[in-house]
Structures are given as C-alpha cells and as structure tokens.
NUBA-869705 format. One line per 4 residues: number of its first residue (from 1); their letters; for each residue x, y, z of N, C-alpha, C, O. Coordinates in steps of 0.001 Angstrom, whole numbers. Example, Ala and Ser with C-alpha at 12.3 -4.5 7.8 and 13.67 -1.06 7.14 Angstrom:
# residues 2
1	AS	13190,-5690,7800,12300,-4500,7800,13200,-3300,7800,14236,-3319,8465  12850,-2250,7080,13670,-1060,7140,12900,30,7870,13409,1138,8039 .
***
This chain:
# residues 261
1	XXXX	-7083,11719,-1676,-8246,12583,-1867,-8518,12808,-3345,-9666,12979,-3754  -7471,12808,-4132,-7841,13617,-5923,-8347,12110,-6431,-8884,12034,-7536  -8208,11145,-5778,-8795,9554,-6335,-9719,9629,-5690,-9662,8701,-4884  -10678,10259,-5527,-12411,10605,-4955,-12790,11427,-5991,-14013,11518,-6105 .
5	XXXX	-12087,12106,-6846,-12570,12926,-7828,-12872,12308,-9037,-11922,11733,-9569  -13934,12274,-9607,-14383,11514,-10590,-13515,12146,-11790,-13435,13333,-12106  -12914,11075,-12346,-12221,11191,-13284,-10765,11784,-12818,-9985,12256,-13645  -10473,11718,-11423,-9139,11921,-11475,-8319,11168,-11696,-7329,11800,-12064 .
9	XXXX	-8109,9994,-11689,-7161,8760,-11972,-6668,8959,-12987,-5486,9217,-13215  -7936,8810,-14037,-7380,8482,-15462,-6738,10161,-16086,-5797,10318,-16864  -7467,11082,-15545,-6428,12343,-15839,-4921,11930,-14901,-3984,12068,-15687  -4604,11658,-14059,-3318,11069,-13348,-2961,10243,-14133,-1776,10085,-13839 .
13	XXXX	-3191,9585,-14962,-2703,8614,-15638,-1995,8971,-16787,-883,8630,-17190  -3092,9937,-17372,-2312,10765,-18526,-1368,11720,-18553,-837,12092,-19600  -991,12359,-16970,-126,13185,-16927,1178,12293,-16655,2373,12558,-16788  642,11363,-16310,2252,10665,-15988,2897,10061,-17465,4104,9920,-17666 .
17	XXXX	2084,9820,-18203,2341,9489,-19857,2916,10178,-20255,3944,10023,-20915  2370,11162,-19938,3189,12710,-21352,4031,12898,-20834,4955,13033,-21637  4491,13059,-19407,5897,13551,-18381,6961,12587,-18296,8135,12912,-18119  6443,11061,-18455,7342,10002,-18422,8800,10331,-19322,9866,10014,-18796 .
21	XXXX	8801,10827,-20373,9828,10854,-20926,10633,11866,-20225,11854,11715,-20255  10147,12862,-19607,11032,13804,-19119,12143,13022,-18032,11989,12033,-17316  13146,13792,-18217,14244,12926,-17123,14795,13522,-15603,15581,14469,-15642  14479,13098,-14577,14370,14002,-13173,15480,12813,-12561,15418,11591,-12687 .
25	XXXX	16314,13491,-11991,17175,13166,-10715,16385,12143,-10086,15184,12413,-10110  16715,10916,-9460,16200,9871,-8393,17070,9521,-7813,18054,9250,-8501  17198,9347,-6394,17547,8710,-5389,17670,7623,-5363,16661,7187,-4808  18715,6329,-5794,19010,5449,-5911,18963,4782,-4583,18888,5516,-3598 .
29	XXXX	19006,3161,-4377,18444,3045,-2637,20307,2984,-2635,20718,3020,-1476  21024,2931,-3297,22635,2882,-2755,22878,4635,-2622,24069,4942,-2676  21995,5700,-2472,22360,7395,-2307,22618,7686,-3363,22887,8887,-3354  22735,7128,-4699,23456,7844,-5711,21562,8405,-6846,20558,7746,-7114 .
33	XXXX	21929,9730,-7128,21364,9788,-7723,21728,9716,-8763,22839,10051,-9175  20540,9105,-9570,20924,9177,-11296,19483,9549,-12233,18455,8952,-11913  19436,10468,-13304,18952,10765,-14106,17870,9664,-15012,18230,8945,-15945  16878,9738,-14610,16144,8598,-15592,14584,8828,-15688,14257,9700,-14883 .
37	XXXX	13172,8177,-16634,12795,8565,-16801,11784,8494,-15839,11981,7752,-14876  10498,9267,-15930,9586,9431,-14532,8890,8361,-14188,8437,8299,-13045  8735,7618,-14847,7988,5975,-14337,9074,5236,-13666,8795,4512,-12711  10020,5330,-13992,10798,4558,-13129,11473,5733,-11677,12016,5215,-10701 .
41	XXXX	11325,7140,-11778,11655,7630,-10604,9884,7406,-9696,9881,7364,-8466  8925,7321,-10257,7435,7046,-9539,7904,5461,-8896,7516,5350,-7732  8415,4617,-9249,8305,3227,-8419,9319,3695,-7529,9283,3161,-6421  10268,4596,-7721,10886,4516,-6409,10385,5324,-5215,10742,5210,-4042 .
45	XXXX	9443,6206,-5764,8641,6682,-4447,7462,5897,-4228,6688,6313,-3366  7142,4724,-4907,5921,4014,-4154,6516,3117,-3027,6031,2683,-1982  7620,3005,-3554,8280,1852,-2587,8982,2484,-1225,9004,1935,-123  9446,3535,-1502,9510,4448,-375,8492,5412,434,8840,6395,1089 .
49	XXXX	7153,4937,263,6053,5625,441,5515,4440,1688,4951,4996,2630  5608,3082,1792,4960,1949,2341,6350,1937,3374,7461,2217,2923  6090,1512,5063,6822,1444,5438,7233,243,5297,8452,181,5139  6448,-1185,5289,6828,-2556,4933,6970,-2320,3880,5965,-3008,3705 .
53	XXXX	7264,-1972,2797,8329,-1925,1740,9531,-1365,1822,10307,-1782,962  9914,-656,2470,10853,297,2737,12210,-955,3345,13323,-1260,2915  11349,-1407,4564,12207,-2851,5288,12450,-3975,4714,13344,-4689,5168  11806,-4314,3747,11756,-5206,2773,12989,-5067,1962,13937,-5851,1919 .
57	XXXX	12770,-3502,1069,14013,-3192,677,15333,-2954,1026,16328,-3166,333  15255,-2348,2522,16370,-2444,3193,16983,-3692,3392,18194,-3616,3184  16475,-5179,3824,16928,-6203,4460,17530,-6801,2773,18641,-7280,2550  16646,-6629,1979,17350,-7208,1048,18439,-6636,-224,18834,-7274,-1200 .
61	XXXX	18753,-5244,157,19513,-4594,-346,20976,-5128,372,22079,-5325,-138  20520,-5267,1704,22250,-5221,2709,22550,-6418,2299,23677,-6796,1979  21208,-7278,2292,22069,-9048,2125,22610,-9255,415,23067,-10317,-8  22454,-8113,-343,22808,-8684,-1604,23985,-8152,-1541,24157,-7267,-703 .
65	XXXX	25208,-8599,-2500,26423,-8199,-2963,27136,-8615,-4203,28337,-8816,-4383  26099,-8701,-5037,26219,-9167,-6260,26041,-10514,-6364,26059,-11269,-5393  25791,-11011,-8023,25827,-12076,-8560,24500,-12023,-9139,24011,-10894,-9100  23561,-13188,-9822,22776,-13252,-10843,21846,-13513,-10007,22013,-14407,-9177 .
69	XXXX	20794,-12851,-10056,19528,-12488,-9459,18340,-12945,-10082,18173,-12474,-11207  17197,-13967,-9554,15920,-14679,-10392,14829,-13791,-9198,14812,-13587,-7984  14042,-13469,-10323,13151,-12483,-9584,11692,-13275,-10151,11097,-13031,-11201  11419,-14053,-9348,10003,-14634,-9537,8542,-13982,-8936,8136,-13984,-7774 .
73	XXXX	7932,-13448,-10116,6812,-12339,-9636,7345,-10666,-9801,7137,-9779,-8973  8094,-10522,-11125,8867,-9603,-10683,7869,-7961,-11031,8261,-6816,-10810  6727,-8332,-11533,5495,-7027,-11771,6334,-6114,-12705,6644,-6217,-13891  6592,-5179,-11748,7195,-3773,-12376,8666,-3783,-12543,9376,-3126,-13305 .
77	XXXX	8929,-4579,-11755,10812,-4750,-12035,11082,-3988,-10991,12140,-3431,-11287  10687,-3570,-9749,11084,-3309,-8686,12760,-4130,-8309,13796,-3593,-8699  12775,-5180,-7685,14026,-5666,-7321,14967,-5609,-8456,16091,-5833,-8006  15006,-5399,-9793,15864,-4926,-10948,16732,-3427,-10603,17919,-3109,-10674 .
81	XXXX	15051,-2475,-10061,15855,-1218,-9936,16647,-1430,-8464,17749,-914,-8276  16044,-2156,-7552,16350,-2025,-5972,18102,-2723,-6077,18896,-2224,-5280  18478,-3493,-6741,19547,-3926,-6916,20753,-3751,-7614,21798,-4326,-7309  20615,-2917,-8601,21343,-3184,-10245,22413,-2236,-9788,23468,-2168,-10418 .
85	XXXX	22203,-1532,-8769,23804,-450,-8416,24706,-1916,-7474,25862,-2139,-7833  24396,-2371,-6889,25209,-3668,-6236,25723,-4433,-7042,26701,-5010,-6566  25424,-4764,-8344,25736,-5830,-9304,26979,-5618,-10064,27353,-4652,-10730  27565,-6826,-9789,29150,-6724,-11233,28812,-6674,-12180,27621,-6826,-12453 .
89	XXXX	29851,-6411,-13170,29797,-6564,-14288,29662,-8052,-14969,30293,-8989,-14482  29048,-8183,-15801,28451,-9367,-16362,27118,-10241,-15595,26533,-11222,-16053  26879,-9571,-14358,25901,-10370,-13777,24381,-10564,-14649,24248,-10288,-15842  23596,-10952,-14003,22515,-11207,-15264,21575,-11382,-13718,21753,-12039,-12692 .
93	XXXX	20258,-10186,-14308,18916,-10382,-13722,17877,-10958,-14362,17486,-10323,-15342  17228,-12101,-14083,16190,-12755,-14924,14689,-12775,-14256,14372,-13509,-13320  13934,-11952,-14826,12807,-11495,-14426,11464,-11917,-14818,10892,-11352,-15751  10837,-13030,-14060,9674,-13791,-14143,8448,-13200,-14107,8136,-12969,-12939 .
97	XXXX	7375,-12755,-15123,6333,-11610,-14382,4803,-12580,-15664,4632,-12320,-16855  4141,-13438,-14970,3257,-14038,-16440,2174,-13169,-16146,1170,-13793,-16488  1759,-11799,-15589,457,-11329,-15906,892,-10367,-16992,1821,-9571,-16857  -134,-10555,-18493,157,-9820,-19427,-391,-8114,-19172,-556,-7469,-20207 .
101	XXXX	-546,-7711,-18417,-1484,-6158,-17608,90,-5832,-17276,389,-5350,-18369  1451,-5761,-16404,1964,-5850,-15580,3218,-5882,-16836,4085,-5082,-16486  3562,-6491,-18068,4633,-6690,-19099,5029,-5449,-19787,6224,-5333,-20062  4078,-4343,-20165,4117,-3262,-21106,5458,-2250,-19950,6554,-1777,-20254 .
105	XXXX	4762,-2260,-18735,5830,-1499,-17815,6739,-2116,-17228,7595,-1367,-16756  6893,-3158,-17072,8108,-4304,-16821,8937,-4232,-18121,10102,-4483,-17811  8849,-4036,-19228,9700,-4019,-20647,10172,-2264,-20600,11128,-1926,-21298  9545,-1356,-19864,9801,-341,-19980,10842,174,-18827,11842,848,-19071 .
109	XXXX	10574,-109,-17976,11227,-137,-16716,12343,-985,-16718,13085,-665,-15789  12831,-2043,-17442,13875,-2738,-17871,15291,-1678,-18768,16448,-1260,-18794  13989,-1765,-19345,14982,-1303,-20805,16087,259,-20389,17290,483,-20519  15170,892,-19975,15746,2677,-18504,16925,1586,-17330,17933,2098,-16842 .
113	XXXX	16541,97,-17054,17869,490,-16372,19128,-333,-16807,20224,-279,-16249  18682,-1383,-18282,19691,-1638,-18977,20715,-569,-19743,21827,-871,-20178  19935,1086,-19828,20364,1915,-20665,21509,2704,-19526,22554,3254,-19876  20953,2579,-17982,21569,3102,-16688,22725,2060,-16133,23558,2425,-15302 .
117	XXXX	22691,872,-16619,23618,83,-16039,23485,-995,-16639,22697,-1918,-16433  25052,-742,-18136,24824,-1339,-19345,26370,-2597,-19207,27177,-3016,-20037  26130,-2880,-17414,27585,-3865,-17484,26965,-4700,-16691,27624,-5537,-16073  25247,-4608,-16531,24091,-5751,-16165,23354,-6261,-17034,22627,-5423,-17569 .
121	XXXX	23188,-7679,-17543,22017,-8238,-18286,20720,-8299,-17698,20658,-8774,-16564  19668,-7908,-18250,18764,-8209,-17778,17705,-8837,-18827,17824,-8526,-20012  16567,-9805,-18380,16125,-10294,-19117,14721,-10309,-18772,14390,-10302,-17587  13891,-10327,-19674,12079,-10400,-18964,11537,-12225,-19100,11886,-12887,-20076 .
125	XXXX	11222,-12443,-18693,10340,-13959,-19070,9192,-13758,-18530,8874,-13583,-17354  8305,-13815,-19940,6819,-13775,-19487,6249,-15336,-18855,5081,-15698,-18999  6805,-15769,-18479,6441,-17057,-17727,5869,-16793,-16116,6082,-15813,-15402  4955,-18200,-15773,4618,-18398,-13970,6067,-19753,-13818,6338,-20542,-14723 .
129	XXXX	6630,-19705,-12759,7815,-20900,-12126,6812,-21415,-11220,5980,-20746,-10608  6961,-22593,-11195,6475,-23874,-10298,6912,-25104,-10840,7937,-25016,-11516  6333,-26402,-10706,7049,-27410,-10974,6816,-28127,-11710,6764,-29346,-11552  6504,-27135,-13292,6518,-27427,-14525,4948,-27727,-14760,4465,-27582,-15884 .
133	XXXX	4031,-28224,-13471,2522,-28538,-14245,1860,-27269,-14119,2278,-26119,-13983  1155,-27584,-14170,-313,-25959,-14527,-892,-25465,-13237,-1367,-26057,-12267  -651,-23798,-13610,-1197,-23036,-12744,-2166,-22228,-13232,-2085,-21940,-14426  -3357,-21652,-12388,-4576,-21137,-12713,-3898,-19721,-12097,-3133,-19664,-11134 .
137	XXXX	-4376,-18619,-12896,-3786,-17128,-12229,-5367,-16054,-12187,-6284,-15860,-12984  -5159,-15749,-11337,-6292,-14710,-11225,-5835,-13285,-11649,-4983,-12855,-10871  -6154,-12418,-12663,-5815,-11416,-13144,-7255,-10731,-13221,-8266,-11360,-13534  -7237,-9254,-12873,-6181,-8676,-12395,-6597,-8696,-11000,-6215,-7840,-10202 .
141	XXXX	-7209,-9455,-10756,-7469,-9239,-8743,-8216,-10305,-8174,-9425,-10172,-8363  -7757,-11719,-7288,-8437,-12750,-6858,-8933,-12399,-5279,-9479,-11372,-4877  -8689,-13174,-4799,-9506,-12816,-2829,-8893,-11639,-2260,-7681,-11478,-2402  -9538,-10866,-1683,-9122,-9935,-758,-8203,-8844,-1939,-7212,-8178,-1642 .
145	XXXX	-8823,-8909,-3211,-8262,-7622,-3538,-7357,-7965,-4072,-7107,-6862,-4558  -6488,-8654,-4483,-5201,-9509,-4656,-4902,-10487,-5848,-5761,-11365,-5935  -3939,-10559,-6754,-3820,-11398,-7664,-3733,-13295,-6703,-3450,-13357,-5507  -3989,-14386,-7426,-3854,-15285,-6567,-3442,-16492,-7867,-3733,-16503,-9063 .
149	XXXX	-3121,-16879,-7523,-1874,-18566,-8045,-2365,-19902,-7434,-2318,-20211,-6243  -2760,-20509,-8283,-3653,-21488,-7731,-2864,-22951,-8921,-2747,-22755,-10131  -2379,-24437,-8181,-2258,-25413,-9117,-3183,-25612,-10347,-3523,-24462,-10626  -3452,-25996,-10752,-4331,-26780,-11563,-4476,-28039,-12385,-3395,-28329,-12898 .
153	XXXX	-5481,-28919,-12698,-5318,-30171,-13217,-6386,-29322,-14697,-7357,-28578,-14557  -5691,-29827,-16096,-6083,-29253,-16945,-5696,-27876,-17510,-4654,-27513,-18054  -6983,-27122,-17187,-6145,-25619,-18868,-5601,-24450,-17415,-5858,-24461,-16211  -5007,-23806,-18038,-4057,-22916,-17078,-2796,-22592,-18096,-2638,-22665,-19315 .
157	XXXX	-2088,-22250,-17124,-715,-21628,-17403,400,-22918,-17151,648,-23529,-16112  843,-23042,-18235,2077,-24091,-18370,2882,-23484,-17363,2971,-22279,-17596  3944,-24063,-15616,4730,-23128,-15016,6192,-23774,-16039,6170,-24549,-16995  7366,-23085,-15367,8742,-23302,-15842,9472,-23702,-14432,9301,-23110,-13366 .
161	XXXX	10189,-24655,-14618,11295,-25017,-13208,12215,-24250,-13325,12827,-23949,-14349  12423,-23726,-11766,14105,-22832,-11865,15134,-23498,-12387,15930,-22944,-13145  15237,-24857,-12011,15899,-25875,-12100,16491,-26088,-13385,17702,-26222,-13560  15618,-26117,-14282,15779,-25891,-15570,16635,-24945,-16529,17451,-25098,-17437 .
165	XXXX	15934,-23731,-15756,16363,-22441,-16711,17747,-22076,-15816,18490,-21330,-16453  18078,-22311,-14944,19612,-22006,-14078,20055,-23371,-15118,21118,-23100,-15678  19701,-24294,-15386,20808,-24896,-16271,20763,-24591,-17712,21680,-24762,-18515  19809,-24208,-17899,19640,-23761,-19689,20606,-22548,-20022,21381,-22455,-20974 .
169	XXXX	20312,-21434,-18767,20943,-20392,-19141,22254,-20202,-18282,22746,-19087,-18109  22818,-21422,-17726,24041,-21176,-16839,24004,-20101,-16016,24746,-19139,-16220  23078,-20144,-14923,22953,-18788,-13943,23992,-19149,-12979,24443,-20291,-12885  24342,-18215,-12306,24735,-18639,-10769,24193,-18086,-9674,25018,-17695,-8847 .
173	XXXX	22697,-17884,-9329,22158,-16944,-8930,22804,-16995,-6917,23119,-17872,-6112  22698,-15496,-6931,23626,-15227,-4919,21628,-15044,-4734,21104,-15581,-3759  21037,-14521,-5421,19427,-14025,-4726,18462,-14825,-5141,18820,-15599,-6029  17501,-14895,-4847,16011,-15657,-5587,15040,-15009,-4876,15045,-15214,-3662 .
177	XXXX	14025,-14119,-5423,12980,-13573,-4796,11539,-14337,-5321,11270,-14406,-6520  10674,-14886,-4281,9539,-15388,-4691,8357,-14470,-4142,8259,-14049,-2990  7437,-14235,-5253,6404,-13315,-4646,5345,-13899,-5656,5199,-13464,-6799  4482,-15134,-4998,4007,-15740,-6256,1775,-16078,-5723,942,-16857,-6186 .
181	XXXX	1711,-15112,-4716,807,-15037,-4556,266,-16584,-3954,-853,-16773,-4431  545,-17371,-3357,127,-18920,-2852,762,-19915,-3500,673,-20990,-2907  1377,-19938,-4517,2286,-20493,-4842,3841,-21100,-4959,4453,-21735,-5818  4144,-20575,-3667,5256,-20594,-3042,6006,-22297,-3116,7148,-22679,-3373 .
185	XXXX	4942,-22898,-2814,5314,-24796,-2413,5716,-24804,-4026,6876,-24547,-4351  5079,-24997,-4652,5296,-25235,-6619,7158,-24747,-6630,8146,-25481,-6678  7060,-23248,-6563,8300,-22684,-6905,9246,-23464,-6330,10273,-23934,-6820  8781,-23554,-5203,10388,-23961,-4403,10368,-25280,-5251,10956,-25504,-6309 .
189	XXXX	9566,-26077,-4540,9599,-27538,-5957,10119,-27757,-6761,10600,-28855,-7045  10178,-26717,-7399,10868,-26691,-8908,12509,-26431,-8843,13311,-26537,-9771  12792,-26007,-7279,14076,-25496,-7666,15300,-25858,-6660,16344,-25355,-6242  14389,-27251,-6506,15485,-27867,-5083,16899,-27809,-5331,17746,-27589,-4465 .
193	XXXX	17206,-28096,-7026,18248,-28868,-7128,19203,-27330,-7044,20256,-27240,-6411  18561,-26184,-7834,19356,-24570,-7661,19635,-24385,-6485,20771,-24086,-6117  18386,-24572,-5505,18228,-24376,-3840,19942,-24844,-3210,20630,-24129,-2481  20225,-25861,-3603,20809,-27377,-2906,22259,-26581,-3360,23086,-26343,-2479 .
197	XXXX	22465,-26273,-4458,23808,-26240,-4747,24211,-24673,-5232,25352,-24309,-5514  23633,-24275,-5246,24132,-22591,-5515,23807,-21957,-3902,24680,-21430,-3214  22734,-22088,-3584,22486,-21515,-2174,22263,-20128,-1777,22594,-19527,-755  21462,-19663,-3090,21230,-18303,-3208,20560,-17852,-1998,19987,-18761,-1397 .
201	XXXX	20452,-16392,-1342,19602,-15949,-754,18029,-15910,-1011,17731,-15692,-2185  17375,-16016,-461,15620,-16209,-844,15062,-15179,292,15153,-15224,1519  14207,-13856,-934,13856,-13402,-310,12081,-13715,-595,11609,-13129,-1569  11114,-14623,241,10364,-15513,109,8673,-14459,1354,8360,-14353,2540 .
205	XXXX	8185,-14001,39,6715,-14020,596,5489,-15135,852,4779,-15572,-53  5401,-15441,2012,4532,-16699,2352,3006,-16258,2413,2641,-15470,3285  2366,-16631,1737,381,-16229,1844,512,-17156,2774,1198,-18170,2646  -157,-16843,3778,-432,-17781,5374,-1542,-18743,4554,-1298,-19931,4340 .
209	XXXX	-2513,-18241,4215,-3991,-18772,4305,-4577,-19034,2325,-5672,-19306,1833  -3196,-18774,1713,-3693,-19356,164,-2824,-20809,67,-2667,-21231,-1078  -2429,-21357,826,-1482,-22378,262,-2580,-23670,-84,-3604,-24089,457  -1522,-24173,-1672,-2739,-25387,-1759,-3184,-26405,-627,-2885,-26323,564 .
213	XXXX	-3737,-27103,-1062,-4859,-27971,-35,-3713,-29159,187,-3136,-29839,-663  -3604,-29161,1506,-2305,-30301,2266,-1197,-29741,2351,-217,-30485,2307  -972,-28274,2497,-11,-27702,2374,-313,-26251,3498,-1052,-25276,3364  538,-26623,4494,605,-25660,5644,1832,-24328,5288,2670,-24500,4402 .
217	XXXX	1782,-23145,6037,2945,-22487,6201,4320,-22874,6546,5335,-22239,6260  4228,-24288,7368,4812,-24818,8139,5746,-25623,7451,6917,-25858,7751  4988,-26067,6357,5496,-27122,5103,6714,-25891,3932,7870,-25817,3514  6002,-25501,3913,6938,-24600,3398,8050,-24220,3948,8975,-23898,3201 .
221	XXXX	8199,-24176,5197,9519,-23433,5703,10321,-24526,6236,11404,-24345,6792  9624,-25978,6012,10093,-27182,6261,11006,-27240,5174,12195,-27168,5485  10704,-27361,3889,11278,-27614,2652,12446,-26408,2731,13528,-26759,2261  12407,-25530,3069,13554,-24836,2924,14834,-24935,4192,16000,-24920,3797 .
225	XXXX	14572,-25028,5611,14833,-25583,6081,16233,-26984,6247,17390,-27053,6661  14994,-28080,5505,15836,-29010,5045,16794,-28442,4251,17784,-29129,4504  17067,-27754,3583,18389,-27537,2659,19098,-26705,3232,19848,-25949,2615  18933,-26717,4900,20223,-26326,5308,19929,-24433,5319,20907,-23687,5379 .
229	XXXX	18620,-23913,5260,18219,-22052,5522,17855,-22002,6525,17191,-22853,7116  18365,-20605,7049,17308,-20517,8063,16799,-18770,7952,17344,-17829,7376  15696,-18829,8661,14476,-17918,7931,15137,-16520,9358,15412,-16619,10554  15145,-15434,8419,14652,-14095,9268,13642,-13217,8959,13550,-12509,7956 .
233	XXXX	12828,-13320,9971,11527,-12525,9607,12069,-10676,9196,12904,-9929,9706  11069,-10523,8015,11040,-8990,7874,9894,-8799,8089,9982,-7756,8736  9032,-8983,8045,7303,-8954,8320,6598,-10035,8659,5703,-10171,7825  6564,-10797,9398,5138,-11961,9586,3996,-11372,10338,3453,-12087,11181 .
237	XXXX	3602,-10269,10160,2210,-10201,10939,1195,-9874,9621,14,-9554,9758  1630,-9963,8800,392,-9708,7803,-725,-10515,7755,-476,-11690,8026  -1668,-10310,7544,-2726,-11237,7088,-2761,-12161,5822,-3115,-13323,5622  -1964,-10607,4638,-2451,-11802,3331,-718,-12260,3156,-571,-13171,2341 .
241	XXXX	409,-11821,3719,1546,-12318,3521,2779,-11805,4242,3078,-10627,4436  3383,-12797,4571,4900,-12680,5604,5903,-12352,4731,5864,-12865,3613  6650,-11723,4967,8108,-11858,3988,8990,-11919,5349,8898,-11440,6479  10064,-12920,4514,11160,-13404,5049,11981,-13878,3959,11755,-14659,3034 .
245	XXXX	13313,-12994,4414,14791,-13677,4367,15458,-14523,4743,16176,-14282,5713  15500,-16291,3923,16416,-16663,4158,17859,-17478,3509,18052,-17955,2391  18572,-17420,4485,20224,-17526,4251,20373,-19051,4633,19751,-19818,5369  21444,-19147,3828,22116,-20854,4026,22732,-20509,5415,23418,-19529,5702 .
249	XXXX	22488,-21135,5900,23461,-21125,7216,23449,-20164,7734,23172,-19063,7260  23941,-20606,9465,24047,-19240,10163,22815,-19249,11119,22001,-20172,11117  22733,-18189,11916,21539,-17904,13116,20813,-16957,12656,21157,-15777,12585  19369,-17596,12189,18031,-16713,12014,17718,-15468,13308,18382,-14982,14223 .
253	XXXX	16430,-15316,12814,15706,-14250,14345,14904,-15182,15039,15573,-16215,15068  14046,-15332,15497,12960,-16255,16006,11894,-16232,15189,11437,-15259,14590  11358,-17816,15188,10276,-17621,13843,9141,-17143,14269,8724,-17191,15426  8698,-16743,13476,7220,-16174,13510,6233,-17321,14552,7096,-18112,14933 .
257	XXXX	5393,-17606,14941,4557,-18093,15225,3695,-18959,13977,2811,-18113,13839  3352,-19963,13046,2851,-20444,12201,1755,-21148,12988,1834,-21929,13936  669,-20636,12304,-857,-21369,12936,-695,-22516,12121,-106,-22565,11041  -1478,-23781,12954,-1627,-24809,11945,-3102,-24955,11228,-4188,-24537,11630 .
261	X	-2827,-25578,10210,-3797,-26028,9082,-3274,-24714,8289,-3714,-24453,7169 .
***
C-alpha cells in the first residue's frame, strides 16, 4: 500500500540508507543470530517473505555441507548469506553477478559477511558464465518484467567458462547455483569438464519458454543427466522458471512434466 503513495519508494529508499549502518540482530537460516548491518538483515526478510524462496532456501541449505561454492547470477549475494554459517574454514565463495545496477550492493553485502565470517573467502566477479562466446543481457528488465540472457553473434557481453576459472583458481566446488535468466544451456556448456569431475550439487533455475532457438527444457536436463544427476524438483510450476536440485547420483522425485518445443 505505502508503494501507491507517490513518492513513497524513494522516501523508503532513503530511510533504509541512513539506517543501513545501524546494526540489528538477524536470524541466520542455521538459528543463530548475528549482529550485522540493515541491508543485509532486509535480504533476509525478503527471502523469508516469498514462500518459493523460503523452499528454495531450505532444499538448498540441507543439501550443502561445505566446500567452495560458484554462484552464477549471484544479484545481491543471497546464497553467500544463505550459506556462509555451513562453510569450513578456508572454503571460498565465488560470486558471478554482470548487471552493473545489482554490483554496488553485491560489494556491500559481501564485504558485512566477509567481516561476519572471516575463515570464508569470498570473491565478486563482475562477469556473465557461458561458453566463452557472447551474450546479449537485458538490464534492468526484458519479457514479462524480468532480466533476460540471450546468445549473441557480434557485440554483447564476452561470457567466462566455469571450466576455466575452477582451473585458474583451483576451486573444488560441493555447490553450483545457476540463475541465468535463459541461459542455462551456455553455462552448463561451459562447465562439463567441472560438472564431470568434481560433481558439485546444482542448484539450477530452468526458464521453460526463454531457451535459445533448438534448445528445449528437455535438452537441458538431458545434458545434465548424461553426467550421471538426477534432478529434484523444488518448484516446476512456474511460468517464467522451475528450480531444481540436482545431485550426482542417487533417486530424484519425479520429473516435472516438460512440454515440448
């Protein structure tokens, strides 16, 4: 209702500026509260505000238990805070986020929980992951309201292979979260060879109806699949996107239903 009031936002906006520094108790998703500043206790009530976020976070809180975490699409650094009480010492979170709107509070929201849990690395990369050729990004809002990730032949966004940077920077990642707006086929692409031999968990949002052209839902969960995953739904009834968990091995839930084309 106060976002019907003309000019309430941007007064909301400014009160959360000036208060941000103040430091309030938060509810950690492991029960522990800890002291930190108000932008980062506000993402934990947005995320506890959505009930498909809530399950999201739950399924992928239980399946983590440490190790080095690639967070592709990582916005605000959500899965940084949702995780970093599970993590050993020395682990390393590497956090993929290329919309420059989305970096100012991703560097801020970092830095509050490197200062909260200073026996985790964490790192920002303003980069898009896919399979090294060019992606077109819609900022700040493509179809249906929504950022969108599109290939491209020509000018765009140079992507980065996981493949790559797990060997550049010696990761050993246990997680991999993709949230790449239709770009899902690229990422994985890029990261068969991480996929194949580390065998991290993937917690993998599928756009039903953005995937490039020759490229089904179906194809996608083919490619993962083949390397030996199998998928548990946390949400497939969405319109603009499914999330699913999956694990190397072992017995999934039943898959979703995938329309073809």
């Amino acid at each position: 209702m106060a976002g019907r009031i003309p000019g309430a936002r941007a007064t909301l906006r400014a009160v959360h500026r000036a208060t941000d520094p103040i430091r309030r108790s938060t509810r950690f998703w492991d029960g522990v509260a800890r002291n930190c500043r108000g932008e980062l206790s506000q993402l934990f009530r947005a995320w506890r505000r959505s009930e498909t976020q809530r399950t999201e976070s739950d399924a992928v809180f239980g399946a983590y238990s440490g190790g080095d975490v690639i967070d592709v699409g990582s916005y605000e650094g959500w899965y940084g805070a949702l995780l970093a009480p599970k993590a050993n010492a020395g682990d390393r979170f590497l956090l993929l986020e290329p919309d420059p709107r989305a970096l100012p509070t991703l560097h801020r929201i970092v830095a509050e929980l490197a200062a909260l849990f200073p026996h985790v690395g964490f790192f920002v990369l303003p980069s898009a992951a896919g399979n090294g050729g060019v992606a077109q990004l819609t900022f700040p809002y493509g179809e249906a309201g929504h950022p969108r990730a599109v290939s491209a032949d020509g000018e765009g966004t140079r992507t980065v292979r996981l493949d790559d940077l797990v060997r550049t920077l010696s990761l050993r990642p246990t997680l991999l979260k993709i949230d790449v707006e239709g770009a899902e086929w690229f990422v994985l692409e890029g990261a068969e060879q991480m996929l194949a031999q580390a065998k991290p968990d993937v917690m993998l949002e599928v756009h039903p109806t953005w995937q490039p052209a020759g490229v089904t839902p179906a194809d996608v969960h083919a490619r993962l699949e083949r390397l030996g995953y199998t998928r548990h739904d946390i949400d497939a009834t969405g319109d603009v996107a499914w999330r699913e968990l999956w694990r190397s091995g072992g017995a999934g839930s039943q898959p979703a239903q995938v329309p073809a084309g």
